[in-house]
C-alpha positions in Angstrom: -199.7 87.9 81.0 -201.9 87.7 78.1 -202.8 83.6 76.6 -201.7 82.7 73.6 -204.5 81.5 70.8 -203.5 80.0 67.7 -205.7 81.8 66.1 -205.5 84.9 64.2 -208.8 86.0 64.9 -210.7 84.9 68.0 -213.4 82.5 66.7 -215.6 83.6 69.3 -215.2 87.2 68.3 -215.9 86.4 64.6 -219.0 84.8 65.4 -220.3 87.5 67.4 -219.0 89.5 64.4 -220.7 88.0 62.0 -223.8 87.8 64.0 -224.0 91.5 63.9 -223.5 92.0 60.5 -226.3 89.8 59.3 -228.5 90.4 61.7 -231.9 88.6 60.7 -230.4 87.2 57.6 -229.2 84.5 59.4 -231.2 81.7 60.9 -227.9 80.4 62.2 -224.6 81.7 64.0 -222.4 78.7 65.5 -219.4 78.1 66.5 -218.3 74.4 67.0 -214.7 72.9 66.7 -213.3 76.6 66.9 -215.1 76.9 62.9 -218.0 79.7 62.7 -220.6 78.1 60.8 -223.8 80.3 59.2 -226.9 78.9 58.0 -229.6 80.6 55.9 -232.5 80.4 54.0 -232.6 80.1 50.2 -234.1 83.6 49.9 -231.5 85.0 52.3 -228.6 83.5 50.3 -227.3 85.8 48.3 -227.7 88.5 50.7 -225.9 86.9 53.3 -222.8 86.3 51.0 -222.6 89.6 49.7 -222.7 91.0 53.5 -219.8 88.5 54.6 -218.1 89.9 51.4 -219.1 94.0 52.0 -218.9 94.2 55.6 -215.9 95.7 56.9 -215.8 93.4 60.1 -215.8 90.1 57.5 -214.2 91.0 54.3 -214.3 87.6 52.6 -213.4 88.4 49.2 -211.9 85.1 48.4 -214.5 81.9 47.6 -212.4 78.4 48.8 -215.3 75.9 47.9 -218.7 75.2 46.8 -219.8 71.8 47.5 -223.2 69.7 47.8 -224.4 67.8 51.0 -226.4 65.1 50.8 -227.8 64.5 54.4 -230.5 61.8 53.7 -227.9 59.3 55.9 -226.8 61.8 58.3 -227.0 61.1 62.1 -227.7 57.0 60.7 -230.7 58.4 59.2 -232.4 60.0 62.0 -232.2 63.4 59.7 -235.9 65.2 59.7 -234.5 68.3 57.8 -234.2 69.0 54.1 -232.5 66.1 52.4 -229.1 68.8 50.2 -227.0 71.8 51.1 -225.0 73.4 49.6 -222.1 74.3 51.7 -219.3 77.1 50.5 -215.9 77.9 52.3 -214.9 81.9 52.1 -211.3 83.4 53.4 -210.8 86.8 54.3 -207.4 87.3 53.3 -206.9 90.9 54.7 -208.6 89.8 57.9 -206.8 86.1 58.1 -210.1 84.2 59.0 -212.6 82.1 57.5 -216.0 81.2 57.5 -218.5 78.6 56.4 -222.1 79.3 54.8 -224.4 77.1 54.2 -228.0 76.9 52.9 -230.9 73.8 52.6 -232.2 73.5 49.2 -236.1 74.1 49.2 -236.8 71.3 47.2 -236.1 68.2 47.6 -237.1 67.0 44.0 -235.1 70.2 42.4 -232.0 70.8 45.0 -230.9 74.2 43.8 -229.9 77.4 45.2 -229.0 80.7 43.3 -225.8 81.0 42.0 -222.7 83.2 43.9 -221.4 84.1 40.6 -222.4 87.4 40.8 -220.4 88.1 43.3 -217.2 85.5 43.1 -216.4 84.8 39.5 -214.4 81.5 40.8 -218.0 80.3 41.8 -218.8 79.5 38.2 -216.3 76.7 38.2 -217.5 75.1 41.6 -221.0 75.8 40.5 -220.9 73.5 37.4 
């Protein structure tokens, strides 16, 4: 008898999936809360999207969300890391799953990352 999952796509599965397709582009692969989470660097950002776009294991043509994080009160404080992110939700509608990239700004004094315009035209209106 096989288990049902709720899930379309295993989570597990699409982390190891994604994992393999970016290879060293990735500092970070994680799955927590059944949600696959990637973190890069700022020079690896673009990259890494247009991979999770291109490759025909991840397929996210679709760009949910583009959002900021501010993690100087994160953890009551206790955060040692880079103070922003900036954090973008992708769907892979022919593939039915999701994923989450996220990048630390390089500087703390001028939080910015290059723009996913180039690749998702709806990131100009999250981007502004």
């Amino acid at each position: 008898m096989t288990a049902i999952t709720p899930f379309a796509v295993d989570p597990a599965a699409l982390q190891q999936t994604i994992t393999d397709a970016l290879g060293p582009l990735a500092k970070r692969v994680y799955l927590r809360l059944a949600e696959v989470t990637v973190t890069v660097t700022p020079d690896n950002y673009l990259k890494a999207a247009q991979v999770l776009k291109e490759h025909p294991g991840c397929r996210f043509e679709q760009l949910l969300d583009v959002c900021g994080v501010d993690y100087s009160d994160y953890k009551n404080g206790g955060w040692d890391g880079p103070r922003y992110a900036v954090v973008s939700h992708f769907l892979s509608v022919s593939l039915n799953q999701r994923v989450r990239l996220r990048v630390f700004c390089a500087d703390d004094d001028l939080p910015e990352v290059e723009s996913l315009t180039p690749l998702w035209n709806s990131a100009n209106w999250f981007e502004r």
